[in-house]
N, CA, C and O atoms as a GROMACS GRO file, in nm:
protein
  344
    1UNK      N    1  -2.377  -1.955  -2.258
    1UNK     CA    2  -2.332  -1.830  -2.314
    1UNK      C    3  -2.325  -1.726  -2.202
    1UNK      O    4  -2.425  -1.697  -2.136
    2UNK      N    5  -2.195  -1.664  -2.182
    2UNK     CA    6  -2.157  -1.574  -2.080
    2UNK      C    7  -2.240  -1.419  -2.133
    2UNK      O    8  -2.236  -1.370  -2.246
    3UNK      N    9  -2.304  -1.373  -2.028
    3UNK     CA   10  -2.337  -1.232  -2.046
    3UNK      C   11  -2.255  -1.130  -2.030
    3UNK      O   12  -2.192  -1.137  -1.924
    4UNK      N   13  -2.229  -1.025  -2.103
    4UNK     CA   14  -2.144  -0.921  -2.166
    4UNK      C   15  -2.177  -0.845  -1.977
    4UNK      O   16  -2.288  -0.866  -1.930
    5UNK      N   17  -2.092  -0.779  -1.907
    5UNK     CA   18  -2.131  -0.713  -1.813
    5UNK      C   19  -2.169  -0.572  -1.882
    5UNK      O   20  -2.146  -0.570  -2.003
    6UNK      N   21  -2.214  -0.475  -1.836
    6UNK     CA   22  -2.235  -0.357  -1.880
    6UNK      C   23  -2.195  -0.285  -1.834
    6UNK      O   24  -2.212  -0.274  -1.712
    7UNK      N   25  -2.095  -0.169  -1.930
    7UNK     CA   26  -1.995  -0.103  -1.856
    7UNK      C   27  -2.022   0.010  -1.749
    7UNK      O   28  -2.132   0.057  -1.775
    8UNK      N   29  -1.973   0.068  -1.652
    8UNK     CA   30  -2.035   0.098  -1.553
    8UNK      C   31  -2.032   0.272  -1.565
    8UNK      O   32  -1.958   0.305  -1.658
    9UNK      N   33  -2.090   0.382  -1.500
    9UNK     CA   34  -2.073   0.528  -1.539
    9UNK      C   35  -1.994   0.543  -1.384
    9UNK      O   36  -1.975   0.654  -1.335
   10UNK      N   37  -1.967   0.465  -1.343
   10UNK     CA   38  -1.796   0.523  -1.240
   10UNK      C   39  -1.706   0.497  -1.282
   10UNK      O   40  -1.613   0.490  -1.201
   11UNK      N   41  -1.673   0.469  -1.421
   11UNK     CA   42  -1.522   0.483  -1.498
   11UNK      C   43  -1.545   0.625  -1.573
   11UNK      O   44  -1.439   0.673  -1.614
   12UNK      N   45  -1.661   0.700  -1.601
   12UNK     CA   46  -1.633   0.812  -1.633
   12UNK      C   47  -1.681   0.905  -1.517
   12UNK      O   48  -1.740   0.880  -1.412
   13UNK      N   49  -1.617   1.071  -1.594
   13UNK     CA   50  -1.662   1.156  -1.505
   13UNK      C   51  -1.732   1.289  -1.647
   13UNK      O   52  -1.684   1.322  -1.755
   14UNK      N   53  -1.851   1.329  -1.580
   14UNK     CA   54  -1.888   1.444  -1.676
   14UNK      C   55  -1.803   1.542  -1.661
   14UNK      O   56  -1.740   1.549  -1.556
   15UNK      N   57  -1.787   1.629  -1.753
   15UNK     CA   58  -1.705   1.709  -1.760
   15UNK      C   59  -1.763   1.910  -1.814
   15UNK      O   60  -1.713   2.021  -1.830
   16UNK      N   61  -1.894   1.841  -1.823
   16UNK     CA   62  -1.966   1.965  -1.814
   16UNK      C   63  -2.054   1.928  -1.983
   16UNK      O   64  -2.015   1.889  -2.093
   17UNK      N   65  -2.173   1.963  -1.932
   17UNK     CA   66  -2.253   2.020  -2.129
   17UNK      C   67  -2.261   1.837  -2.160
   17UNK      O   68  -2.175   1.794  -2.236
   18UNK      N   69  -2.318   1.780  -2.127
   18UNK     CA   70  -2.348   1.625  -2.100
   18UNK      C   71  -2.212   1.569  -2.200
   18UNK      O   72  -2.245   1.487  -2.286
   19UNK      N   73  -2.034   1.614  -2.194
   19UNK     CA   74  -1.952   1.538  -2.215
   19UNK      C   75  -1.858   1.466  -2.120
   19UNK      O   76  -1.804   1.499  -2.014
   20UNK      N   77  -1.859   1.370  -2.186
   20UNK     CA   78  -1.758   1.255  -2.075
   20UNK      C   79  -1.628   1.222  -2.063
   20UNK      O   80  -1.568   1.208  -2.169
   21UNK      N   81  -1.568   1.207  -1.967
   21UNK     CA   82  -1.408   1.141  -1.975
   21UNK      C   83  -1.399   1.036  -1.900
   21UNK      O   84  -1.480   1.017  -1.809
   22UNK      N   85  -1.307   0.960  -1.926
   22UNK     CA   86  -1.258   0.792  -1.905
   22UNK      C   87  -1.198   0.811  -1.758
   22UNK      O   88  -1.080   0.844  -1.770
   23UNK      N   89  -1.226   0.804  -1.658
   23UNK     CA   90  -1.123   0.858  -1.545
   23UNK      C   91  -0.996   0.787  -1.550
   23UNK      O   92  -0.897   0.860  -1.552
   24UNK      N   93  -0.984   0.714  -1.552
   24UNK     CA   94  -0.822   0.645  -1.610
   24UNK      C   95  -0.734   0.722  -1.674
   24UNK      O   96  -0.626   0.746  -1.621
   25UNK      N   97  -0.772   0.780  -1.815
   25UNK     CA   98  -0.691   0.809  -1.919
   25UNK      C   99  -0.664   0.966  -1.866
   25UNK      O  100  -0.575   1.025  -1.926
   26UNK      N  101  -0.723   1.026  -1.778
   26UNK     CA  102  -0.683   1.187  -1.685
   26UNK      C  103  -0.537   1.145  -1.648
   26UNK      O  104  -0.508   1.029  -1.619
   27UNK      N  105  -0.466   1.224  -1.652
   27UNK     CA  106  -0.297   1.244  -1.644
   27UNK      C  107  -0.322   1.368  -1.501
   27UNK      O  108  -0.309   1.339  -1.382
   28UNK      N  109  -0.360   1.505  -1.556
   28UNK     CA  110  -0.346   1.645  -1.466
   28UNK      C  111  -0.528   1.719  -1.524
   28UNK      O  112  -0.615   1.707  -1.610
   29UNK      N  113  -0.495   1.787  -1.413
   29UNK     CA  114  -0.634   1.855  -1.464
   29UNK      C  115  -0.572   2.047  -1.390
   29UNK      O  116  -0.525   2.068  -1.279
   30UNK      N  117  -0.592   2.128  -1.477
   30UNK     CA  118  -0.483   2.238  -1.435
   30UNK      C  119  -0.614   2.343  -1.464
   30UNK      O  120  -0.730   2.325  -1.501
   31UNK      N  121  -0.522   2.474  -1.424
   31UNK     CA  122  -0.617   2.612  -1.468
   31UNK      C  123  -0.524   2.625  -1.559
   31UNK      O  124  -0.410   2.583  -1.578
   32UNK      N  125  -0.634   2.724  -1.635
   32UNK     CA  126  -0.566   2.765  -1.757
   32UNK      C  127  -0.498   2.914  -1.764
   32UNK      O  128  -0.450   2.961  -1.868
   33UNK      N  129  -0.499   2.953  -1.690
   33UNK     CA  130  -0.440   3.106  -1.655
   33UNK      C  131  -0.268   3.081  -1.657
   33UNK      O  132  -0.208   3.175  -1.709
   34UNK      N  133  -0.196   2.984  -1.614
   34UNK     CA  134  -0.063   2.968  -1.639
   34UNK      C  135  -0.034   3.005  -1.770
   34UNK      O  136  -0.106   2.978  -1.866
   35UNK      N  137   0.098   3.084  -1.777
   35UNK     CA  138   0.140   3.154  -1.919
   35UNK      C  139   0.212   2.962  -1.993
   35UNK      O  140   0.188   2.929  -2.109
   36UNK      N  141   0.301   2.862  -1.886
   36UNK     CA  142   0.316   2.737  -1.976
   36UNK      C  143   0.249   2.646  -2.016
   36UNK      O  144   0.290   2.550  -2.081
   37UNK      N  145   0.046   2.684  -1.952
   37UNK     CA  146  -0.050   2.554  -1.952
   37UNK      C  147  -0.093   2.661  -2.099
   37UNK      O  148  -0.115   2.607  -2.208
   38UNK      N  149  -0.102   2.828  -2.083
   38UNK     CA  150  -0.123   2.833  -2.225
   38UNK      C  151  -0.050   2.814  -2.384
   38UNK      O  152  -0.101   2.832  -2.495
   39UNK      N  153   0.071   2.777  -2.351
   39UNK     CA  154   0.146   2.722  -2.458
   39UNK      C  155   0.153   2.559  -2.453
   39UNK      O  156   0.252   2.523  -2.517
   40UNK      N  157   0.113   2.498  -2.423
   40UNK     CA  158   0.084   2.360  -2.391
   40UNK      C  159  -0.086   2.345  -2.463
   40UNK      O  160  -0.115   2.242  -2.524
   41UNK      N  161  -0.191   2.464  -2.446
   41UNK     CA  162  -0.307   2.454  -2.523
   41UNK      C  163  -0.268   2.494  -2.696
   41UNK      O  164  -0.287   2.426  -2.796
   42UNK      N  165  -0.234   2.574  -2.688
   42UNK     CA  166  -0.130   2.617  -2.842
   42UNK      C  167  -0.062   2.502  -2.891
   42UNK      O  168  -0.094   2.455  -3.001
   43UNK      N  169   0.030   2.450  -2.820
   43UNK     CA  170   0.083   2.340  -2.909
   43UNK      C  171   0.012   2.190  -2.915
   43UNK      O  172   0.059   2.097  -2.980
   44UNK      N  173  -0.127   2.182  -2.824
   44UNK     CA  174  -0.210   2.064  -2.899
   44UNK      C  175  -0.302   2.112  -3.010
   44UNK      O  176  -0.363   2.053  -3.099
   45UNK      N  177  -0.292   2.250  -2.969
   45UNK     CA  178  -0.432   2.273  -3.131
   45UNK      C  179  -0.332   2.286  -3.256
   45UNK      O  180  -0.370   2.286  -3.373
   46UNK      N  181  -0.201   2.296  -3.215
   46UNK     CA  182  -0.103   2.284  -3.373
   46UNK      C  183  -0.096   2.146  -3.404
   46UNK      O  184  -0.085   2.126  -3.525
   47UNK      N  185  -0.100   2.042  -3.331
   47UNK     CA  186  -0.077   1.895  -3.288
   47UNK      C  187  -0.196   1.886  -3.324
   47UNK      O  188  -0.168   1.873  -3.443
   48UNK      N  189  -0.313   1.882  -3.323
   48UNK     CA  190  -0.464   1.888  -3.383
   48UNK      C  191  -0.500   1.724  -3.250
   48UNK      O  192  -0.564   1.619  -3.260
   49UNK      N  193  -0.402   1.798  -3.120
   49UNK     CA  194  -0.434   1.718  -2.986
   49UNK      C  195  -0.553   1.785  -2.888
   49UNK      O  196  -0.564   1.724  -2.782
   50UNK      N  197  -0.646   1.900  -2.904
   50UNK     CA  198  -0.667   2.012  -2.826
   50UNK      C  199  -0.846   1.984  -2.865
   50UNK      O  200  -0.888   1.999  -2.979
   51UNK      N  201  -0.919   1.950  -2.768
   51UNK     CA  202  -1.088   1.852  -2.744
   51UNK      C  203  -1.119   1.989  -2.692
   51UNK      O  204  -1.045   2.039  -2.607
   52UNK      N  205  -1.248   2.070  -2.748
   52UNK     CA  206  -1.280   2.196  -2.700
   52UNK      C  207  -1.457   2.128  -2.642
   52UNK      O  208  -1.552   2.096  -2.713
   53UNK      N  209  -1.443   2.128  -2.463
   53UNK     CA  210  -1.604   2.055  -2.475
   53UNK      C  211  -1.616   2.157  -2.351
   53UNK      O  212  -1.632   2.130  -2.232
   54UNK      N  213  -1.600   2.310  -2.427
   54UNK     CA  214  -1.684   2.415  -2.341
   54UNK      C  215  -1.807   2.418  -2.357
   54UNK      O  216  -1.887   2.418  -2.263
   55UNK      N  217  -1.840   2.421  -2.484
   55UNK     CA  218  -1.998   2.466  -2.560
   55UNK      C  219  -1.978   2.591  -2.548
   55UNK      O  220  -2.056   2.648  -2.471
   56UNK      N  221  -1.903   2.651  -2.595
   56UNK     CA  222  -1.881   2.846  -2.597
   56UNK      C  223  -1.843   2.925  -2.485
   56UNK      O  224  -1.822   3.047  -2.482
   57UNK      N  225  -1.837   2.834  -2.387
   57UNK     CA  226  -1.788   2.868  -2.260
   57UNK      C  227  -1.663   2.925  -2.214
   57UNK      O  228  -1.556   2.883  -2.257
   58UNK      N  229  -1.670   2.998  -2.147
   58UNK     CA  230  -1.522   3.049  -2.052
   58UNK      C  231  -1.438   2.913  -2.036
   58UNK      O  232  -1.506   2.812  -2.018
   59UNK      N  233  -1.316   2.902  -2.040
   59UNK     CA  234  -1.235   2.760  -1.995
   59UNK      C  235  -1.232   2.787  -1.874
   59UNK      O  236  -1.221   2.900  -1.826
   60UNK      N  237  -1.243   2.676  -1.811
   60UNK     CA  238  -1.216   2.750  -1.650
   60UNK      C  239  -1.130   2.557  -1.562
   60UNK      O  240  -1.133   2.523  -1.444
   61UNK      N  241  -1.080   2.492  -1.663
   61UNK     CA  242  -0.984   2.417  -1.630
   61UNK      C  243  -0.954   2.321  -1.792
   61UNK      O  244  -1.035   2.312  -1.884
   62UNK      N  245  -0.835   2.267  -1.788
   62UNK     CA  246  -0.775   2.219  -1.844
   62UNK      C  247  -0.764   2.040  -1.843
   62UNK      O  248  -0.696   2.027  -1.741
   63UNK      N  249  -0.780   1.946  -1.876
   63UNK     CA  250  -0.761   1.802  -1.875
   63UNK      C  251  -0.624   1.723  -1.984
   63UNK      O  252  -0.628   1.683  -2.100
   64UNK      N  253  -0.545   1.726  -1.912
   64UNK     CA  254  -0.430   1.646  -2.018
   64UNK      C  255  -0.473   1.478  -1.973
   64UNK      O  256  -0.543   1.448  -1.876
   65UNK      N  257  -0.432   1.415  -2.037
   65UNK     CA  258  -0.481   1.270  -2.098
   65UNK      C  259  -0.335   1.225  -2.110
   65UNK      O  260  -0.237   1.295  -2.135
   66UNK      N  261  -0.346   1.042  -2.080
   66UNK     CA  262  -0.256   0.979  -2.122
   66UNK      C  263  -0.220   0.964  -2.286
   66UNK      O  264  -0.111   0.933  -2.333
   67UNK      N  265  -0.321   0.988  -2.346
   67UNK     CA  266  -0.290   0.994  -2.503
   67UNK      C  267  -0.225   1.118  -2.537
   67UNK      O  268  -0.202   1.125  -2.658
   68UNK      N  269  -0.175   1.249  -2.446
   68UNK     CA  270  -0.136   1.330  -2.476
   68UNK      C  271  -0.251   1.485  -2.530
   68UNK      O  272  -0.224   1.604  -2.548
   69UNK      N  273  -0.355   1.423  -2.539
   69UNK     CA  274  -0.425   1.521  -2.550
   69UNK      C  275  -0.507   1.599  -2.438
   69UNK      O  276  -0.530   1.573  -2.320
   70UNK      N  277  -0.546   1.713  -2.528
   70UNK     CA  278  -0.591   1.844  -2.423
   70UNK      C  279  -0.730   1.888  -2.413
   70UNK      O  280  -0.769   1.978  -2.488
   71UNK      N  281  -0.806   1.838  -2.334
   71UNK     CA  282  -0.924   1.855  -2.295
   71UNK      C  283  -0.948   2.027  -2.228
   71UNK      O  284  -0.886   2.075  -2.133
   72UNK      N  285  -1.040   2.084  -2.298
   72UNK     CA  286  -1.087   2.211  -2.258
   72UNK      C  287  -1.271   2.209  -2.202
   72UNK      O  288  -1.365   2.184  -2.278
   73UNK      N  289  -1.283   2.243  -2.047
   73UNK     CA  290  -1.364   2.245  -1.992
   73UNK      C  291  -1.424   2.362  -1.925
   73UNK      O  292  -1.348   2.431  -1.859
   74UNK      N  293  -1.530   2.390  -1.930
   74UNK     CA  294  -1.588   2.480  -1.849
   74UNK      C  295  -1.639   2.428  -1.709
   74UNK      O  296  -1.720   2.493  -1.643
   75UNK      N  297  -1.598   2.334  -1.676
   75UNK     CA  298  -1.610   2.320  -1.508
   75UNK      C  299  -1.469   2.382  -1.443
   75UNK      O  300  -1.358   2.392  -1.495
   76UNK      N  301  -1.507   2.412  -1.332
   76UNK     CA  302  -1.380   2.455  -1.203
   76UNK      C  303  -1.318   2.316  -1.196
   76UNK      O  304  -1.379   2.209  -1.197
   77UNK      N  305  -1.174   2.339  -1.188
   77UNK     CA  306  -1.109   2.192  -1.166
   77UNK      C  307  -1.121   2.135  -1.019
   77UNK      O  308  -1.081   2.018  -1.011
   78UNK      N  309  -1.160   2.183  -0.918
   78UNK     CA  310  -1.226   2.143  -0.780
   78UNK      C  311  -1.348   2.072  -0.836
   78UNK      O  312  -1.347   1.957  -0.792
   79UNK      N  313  -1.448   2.093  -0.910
   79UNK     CA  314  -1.578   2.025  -0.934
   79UNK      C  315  -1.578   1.894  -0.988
   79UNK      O  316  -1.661   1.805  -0.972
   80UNK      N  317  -1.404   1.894  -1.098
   80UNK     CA  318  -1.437   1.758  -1.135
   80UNK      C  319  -1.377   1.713  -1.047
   80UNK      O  320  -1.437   1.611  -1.012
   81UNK      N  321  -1.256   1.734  -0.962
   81UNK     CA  322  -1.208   1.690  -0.888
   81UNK      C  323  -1.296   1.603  -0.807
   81UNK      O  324  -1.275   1.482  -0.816
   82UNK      N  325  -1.376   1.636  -0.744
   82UNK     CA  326  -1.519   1.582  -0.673
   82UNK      C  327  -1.570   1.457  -0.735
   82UNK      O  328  -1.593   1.343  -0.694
   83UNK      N  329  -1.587   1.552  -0.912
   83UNK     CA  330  -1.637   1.387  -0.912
   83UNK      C  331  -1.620   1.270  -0.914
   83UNK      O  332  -1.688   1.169  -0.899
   84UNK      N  333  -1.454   1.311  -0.949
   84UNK     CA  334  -1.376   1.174  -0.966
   84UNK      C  335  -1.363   1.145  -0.847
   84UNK      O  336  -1.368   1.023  -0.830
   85UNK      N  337  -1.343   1.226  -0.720
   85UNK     CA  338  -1.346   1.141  -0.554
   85UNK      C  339  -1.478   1.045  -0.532
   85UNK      O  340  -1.488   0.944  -0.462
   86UNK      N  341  -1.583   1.116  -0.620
   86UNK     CA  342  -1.726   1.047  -0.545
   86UNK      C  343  -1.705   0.854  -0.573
   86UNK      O  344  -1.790   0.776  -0.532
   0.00000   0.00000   0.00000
């Protein structure tokens, strides 16, 4: 009987407030101060596409996904950037 490997925590990256993302399924990771990244957050929360994992926080970057959805973060997009290099 083959043992199951166990999946590893370098396919994700934290993303702030102990939540996680798949590093794969990251498409762009943007600021949110653009007047078209804020109509792009508008039309996933009409799309009911729009993941809010500030914890009450300032947004201070944006995560689009291959599934099309919109990840809202309170990390600097340089920080995750990092982590996904590490």
């Amino acid at each position: 009987m083959k043992k199951k490997k166990k999946s590893s925590n370098k396919n994700f990256i934290n993303i702030g407030f102990d939540n996680i993302i798949a590093k794969e399924k990251i498409v762009a990771i943007v600021s949110p101060q653009a007047a078209p990244i804020k109509r792009m957050k508008e039309e996933s929360r009409r799309r009911n596409k729009l993941i809010d994992a500030t914890s009450g926080r300032k947004t201070r970057s944006i995560i689009i996904t291959v599934s099309d959805h919109v990840v809202l973060s309170a990390i600097q997009p340089d920080t995750i950037t990092q982590r996904i290099d590490k």
